[in-house]
MOPAC internal coordinates of N, CA, C and O (Angstrom, degrees):
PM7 1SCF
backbone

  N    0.0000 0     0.00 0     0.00 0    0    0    0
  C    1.4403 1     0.00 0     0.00 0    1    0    0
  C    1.5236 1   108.89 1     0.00 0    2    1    0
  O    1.2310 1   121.77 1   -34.09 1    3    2    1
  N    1.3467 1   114.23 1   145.91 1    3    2    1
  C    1.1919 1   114.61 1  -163.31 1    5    3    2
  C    1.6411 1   106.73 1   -99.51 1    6    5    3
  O    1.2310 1   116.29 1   -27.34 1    7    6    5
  N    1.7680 1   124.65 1   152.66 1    7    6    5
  C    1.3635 1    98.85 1  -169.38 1    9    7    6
  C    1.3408 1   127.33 1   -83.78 1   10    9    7
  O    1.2310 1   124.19 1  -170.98 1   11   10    9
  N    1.4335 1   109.56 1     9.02 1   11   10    9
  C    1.5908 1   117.42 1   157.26 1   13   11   10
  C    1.5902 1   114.73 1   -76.08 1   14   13   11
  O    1.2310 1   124.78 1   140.20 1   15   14   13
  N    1.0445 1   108.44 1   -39.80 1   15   14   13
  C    1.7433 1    97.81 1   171.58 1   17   15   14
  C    1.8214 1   129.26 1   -66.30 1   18   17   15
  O    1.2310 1   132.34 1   155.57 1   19   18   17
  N    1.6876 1    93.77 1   -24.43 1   19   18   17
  C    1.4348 1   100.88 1   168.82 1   21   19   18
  C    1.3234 1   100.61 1   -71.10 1   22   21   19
  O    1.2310 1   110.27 1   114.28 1   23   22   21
  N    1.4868 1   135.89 1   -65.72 1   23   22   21
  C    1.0475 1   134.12 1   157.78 1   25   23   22
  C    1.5186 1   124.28 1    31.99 1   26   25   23
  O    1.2310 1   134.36 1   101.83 1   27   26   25
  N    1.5093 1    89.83 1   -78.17 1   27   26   25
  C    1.5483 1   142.53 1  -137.77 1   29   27   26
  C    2.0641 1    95.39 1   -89.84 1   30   29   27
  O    1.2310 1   129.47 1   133.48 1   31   30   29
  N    1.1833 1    99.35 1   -46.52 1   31   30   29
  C    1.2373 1   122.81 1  -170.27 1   33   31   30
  C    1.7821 1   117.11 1   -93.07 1   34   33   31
  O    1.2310 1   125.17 1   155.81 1   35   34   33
  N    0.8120 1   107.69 1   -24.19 1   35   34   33
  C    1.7138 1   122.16 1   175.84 1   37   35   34
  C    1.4630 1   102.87 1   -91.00 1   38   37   35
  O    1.2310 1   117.15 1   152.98 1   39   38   37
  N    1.2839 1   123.04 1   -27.02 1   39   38   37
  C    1.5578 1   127.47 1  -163.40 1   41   39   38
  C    1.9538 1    90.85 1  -100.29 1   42   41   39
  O    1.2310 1   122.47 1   163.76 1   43   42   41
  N    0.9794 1   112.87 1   -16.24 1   43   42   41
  C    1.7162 1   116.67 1   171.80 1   45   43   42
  C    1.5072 1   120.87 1   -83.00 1   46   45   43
  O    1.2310 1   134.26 1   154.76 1   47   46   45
  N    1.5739 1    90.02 1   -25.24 1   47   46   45
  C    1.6041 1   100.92 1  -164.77 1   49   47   46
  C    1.5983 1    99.91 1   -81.86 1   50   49   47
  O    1.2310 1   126.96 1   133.11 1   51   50   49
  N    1.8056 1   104.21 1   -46.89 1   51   50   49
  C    1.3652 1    97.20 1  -171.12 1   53   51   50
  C    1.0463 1   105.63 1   -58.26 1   54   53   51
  O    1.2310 1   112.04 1   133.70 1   55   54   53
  N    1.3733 1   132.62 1   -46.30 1   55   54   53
  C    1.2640 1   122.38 1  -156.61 1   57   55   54
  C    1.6602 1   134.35 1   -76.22 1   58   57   55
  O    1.2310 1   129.95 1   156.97 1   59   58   57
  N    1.7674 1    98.41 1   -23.03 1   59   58   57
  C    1.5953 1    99.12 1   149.98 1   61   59   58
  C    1.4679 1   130.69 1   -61.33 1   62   61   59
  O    1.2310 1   138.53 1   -66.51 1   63   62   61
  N    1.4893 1    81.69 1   113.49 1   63   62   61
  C    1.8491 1    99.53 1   175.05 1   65   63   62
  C    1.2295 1   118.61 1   -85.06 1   66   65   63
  O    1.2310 1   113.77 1  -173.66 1   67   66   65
  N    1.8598 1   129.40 1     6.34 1   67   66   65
  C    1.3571 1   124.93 1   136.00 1   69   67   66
  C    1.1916 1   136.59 1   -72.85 1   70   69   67
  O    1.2310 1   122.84 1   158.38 1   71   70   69
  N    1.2575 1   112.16 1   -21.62 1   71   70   69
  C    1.7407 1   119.38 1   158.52 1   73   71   70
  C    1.5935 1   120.57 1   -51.42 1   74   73   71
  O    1.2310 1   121.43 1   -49.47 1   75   74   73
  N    1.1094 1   114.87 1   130.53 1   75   74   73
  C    2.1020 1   103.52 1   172.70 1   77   75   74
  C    1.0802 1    95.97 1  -106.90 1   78   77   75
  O    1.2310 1   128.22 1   -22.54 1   79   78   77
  N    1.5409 1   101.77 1   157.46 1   79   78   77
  C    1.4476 1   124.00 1  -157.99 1   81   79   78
  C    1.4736 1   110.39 1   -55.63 1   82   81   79
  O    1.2310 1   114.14 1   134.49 1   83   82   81
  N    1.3232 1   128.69 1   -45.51 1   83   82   81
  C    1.5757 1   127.98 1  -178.88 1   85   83   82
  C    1.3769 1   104.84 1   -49.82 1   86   85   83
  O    1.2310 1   116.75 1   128.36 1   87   86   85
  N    1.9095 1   123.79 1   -51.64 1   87   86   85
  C    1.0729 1   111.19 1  -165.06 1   89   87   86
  C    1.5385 1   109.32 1   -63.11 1   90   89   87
  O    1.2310 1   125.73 1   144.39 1   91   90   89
  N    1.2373 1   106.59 1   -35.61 1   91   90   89
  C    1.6849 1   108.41 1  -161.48 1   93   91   90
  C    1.7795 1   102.23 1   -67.41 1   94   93   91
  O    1.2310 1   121.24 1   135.75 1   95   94   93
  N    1.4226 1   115.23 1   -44.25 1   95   94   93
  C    1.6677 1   117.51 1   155.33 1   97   95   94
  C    1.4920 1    92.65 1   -18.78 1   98   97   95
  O    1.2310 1   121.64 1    94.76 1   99   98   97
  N    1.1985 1   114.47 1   -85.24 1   99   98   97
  C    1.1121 1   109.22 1  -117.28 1  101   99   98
  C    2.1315 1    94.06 1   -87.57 1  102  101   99
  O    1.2310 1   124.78 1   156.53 1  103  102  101
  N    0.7235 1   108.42 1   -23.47 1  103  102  101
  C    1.5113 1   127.12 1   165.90 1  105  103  102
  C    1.9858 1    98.91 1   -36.75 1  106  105  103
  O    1.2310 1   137.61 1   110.76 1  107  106  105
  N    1.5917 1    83.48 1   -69.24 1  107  106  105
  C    1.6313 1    95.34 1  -159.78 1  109  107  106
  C    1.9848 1   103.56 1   -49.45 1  110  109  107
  O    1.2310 1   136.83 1   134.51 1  111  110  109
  N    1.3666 1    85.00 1   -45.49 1  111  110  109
  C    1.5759 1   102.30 1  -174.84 1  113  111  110
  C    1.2411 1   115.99 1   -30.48 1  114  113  111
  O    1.2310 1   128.03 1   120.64 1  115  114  113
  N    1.7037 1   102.15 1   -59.36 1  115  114  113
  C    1.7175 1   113.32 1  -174.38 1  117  115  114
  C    1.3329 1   103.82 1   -66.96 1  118  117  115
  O    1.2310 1   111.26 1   138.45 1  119  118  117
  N    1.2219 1   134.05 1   -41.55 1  119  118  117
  C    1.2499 1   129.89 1   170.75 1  121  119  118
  C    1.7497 1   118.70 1   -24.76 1  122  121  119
  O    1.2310 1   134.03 1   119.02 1  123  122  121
  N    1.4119 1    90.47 1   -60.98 1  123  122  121
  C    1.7946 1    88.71 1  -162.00 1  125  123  122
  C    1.9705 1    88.08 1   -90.43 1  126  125  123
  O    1.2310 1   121.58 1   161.34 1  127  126  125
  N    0.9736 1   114.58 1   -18.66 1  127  126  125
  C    1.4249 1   105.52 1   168.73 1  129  127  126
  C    2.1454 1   132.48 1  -134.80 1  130  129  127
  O    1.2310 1   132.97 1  -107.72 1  131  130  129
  N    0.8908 1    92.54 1    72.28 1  131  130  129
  C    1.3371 1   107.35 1  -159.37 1  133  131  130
  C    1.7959 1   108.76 1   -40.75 1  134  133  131
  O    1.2310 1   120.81 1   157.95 1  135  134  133
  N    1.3926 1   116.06 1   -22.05 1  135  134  133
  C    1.0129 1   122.31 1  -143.88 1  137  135  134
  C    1.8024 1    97.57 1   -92.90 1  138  137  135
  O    1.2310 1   124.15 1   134.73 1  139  138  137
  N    1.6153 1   109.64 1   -45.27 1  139  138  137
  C    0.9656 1   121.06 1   169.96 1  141  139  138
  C    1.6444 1   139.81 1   -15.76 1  142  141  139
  O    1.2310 1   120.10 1   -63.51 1  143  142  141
  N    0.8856 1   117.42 1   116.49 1  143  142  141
  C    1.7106 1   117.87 1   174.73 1  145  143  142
  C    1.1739 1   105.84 1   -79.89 1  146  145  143
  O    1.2310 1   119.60 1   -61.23 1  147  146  145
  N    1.3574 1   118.37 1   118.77 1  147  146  145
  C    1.5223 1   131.35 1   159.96 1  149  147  146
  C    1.5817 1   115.29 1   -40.80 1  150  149  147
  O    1.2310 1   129.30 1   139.84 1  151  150  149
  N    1.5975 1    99.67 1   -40.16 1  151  150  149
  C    2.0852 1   100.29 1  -170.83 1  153  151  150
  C    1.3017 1    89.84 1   -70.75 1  154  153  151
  O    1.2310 1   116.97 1   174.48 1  155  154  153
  N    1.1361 1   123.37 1    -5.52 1  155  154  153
  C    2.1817 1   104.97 1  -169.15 1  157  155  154
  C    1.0262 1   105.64 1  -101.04 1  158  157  155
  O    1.2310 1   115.96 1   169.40 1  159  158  157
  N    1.4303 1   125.28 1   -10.60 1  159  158  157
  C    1.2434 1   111.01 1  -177.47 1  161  159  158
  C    1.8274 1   116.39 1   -96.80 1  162  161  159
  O    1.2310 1   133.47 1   -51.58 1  163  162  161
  N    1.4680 1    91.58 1   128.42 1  163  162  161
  C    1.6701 1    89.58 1   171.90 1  165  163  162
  C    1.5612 1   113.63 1  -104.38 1  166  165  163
  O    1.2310 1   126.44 1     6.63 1  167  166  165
  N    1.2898 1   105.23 1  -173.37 1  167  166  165
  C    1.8210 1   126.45 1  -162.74 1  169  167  166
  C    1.5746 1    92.13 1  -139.25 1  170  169  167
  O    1.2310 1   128.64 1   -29.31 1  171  170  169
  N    1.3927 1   100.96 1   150.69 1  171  170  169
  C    1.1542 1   141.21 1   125.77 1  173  171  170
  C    1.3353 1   123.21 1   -37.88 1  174  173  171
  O    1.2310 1   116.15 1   -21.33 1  175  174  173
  N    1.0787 1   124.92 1   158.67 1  175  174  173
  C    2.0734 1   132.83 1   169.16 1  177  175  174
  C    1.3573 1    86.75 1   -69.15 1  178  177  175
  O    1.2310 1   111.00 1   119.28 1  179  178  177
  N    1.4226 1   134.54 1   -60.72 1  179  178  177
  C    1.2363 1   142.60 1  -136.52 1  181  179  178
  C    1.4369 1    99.09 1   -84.76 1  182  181  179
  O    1.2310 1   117.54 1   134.70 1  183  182  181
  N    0.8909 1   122.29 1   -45.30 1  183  182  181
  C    1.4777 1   140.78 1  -164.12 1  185  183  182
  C    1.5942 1   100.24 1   -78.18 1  186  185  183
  O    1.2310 1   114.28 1   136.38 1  187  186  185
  N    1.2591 1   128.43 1   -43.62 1  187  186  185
  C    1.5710 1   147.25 1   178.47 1  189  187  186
  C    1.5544 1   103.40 1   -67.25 1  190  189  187
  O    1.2310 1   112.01 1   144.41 1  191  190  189
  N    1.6305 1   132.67 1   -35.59 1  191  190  189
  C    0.9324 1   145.11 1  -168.50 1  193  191  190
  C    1.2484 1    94.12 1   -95.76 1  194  193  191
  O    1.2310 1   100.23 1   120.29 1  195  194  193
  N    1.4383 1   153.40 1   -59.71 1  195  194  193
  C    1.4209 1   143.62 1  -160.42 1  197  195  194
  C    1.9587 1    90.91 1   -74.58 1  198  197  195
  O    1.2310 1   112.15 1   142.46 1  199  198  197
  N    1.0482 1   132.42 1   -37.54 1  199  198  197
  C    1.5297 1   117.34 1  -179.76 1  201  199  198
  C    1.4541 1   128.28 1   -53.58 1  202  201  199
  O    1.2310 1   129.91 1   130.82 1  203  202  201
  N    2.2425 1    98.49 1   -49.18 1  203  202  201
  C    1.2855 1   108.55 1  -170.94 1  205  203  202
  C    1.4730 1    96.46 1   -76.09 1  206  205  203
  O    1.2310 1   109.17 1   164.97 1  207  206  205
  N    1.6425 1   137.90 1   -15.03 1  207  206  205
  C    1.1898 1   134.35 1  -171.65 1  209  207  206
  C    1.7071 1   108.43 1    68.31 1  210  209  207
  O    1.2310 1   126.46 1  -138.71 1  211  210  209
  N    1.5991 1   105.19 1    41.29 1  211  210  209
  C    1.6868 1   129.28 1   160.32 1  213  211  210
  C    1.1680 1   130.77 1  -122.64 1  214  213  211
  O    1.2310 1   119.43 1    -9.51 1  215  214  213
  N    1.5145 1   118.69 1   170.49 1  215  214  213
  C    1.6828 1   106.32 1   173.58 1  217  215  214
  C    1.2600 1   117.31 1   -83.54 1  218  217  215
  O    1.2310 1   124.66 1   -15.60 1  219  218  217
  N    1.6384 1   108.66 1   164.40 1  219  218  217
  C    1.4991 1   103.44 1   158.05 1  221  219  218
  C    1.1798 1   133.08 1   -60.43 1  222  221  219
  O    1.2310 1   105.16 1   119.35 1  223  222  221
  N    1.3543 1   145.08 1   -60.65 1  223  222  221
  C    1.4915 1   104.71 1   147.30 1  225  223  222
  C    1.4218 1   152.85 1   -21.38 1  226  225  223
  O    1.2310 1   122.96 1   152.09 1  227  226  225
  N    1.0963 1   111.94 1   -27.91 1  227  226  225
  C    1.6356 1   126.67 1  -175.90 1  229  227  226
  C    1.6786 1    86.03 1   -78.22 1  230  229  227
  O    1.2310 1   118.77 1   131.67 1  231  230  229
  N    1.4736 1   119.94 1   -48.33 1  231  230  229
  C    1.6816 1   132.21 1   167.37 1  233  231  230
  C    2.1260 1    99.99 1   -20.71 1  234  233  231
  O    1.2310 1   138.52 1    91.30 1  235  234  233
  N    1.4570 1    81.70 1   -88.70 1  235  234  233
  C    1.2246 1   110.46 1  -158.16 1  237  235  234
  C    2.0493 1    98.63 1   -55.08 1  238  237  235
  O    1.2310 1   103.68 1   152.26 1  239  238  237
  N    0.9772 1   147.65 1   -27.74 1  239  238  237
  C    1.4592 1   157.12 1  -171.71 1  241  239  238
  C    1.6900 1    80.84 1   -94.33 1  242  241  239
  O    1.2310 1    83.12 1   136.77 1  243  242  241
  N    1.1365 1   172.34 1   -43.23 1  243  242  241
  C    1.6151 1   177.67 1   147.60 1  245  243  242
  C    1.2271 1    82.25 1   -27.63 1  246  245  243
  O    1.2310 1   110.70 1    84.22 1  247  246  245
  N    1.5385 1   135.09 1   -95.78 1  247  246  245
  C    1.5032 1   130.88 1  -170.74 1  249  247  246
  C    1.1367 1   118.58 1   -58.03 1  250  249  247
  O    1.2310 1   109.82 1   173.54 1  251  250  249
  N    1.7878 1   136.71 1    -6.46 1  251  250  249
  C    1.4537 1   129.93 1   165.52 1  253  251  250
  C    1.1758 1    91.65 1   -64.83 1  254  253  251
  O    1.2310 1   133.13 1   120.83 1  255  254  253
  N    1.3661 1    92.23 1   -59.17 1  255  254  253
  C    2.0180 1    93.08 1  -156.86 1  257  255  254
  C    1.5948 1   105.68 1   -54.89 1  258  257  255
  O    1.2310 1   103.84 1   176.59 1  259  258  257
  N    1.3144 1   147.37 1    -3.41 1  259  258  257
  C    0.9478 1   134.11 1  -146.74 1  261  259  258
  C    1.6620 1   142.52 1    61.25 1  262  261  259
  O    1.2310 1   126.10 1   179.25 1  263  262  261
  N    1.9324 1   105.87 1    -0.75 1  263  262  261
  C    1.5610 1   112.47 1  -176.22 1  265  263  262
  C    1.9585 1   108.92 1   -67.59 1  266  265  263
  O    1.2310 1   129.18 1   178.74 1  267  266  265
  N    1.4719 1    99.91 1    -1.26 1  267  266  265
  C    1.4096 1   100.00 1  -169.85 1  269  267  266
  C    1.2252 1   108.91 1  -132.91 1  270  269  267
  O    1.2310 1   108.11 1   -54.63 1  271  270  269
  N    1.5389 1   139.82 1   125.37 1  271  270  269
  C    0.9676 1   144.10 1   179.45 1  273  271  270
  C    1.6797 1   103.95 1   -83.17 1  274  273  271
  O    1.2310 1   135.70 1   -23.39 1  275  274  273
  N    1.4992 1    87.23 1   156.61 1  275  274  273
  C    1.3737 1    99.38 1  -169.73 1  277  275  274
  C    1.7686 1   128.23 1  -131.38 1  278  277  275
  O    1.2310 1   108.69 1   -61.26 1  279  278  277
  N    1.0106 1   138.77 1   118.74 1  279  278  277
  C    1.3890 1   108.90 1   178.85 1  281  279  278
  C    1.8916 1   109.81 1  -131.04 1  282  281  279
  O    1.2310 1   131.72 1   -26.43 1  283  282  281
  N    1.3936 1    94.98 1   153.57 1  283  282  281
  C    1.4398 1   120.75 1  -165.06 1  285  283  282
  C    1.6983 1   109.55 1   -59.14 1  286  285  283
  O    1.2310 1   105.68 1   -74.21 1  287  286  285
  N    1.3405 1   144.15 1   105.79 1  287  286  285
  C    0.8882 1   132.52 1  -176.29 1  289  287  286
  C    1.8210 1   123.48 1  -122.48 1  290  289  287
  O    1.2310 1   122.35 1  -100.65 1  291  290  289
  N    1.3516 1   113.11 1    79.35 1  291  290  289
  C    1.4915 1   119.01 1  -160.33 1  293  291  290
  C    1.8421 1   116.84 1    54.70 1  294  293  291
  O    1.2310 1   133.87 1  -124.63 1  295  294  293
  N    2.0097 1    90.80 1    55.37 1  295  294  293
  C    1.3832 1    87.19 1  -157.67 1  297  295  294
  C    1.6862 1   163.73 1    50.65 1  298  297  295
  O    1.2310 1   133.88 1  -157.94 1  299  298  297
  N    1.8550 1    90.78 1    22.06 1  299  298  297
  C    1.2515 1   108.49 1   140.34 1  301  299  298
  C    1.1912 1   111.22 1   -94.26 1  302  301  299
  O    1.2310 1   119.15 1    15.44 1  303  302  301
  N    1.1773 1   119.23 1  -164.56 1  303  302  301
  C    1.5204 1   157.90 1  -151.98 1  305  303  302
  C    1.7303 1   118.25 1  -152.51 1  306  305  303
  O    1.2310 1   118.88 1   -98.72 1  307  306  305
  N    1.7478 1   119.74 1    81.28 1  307  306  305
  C    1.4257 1   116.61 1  -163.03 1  309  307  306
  C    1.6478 1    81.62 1  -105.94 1  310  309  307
  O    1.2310 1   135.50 1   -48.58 1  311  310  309
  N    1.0049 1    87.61 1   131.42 1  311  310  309
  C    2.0639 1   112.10 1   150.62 1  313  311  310
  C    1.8770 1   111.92 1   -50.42 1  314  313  311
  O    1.2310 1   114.58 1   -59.52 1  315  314  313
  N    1.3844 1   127.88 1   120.48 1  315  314  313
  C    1.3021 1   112.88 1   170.16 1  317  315  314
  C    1.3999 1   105.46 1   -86.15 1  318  317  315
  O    1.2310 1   127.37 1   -33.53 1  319  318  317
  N    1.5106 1   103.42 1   146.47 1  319  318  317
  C    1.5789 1   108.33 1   172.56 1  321  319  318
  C    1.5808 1   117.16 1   -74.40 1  322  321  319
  O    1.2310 1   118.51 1  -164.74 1  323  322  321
  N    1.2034 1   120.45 1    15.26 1  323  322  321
  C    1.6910 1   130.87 1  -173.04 1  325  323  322
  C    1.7611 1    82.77 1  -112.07 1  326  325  323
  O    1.2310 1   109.33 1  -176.74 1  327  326  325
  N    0.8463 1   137.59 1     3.26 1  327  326  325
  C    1.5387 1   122.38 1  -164.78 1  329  327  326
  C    1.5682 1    83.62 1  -123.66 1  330  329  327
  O    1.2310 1   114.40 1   135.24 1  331  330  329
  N    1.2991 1   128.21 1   -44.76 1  331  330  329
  C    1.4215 1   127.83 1  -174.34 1  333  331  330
  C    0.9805 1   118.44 1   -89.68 1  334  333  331
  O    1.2310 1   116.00 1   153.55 1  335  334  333
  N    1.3639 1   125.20 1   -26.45 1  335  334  333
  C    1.9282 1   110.77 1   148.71 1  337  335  334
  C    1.3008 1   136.49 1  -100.08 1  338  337  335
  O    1.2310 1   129.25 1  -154.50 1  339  338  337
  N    1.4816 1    99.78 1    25.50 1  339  338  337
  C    1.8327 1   113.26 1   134.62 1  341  339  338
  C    1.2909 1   120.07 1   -67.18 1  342  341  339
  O    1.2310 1   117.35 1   117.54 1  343  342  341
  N    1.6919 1   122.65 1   -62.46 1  343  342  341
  C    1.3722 1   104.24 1   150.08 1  345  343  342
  C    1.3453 1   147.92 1    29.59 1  346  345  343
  O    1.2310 1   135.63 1    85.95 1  347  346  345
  N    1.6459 1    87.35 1   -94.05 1  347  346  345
  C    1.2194 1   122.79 1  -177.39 1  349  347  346
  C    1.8070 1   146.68 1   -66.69 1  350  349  347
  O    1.2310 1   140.77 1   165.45 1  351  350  349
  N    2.0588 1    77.29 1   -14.55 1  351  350  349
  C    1.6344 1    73.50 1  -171.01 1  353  351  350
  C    1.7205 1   112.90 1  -125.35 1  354  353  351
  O    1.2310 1   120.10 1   180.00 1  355  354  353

């Protein structure tokens, strides 16, 4: 794909306001990286919260409760993106 068609195509995506935010994440994502596995990618609280279009707290009460999987990363705590576009769809 050429980088006028990404361009072209990312500037369509944002702008559909029937798309929700996870899908369009995750849309844009493949775009600049097609190759990518969605399960590998982790989040942030912050980053998990601008997708589902919630707060960080509302974040952090999601992983008490268990609605969000989580994995250990040199003692953080990343959000999986397989847990957040269940969510979503």
């Amino acid at each position: 794909m050429t980088a006028a068609t990404r361009t072209i195509v990312t500037s369509a995506i944002r702008a559909d306001l029937t798309i929700s935010p996870g899908v369009k994440e995750k849309m844009l994502r493949y775009l600049t990286n097609p190759h990518e596995e969605p399960e590998m990618r982790l989040f942030s609280e912050r980053q998990a919260a601008l997708v589902l279009g919630v707060s960080v707290p509302t974040i952090a009460r999601m992983k008490r409760d268990g609605e969000l999987k989580t994995r250990k990363i040199r003692g953080t705590s990343k959000i999986t993106a397989e847990s957040i576009y269940a969510l979503t769809k």
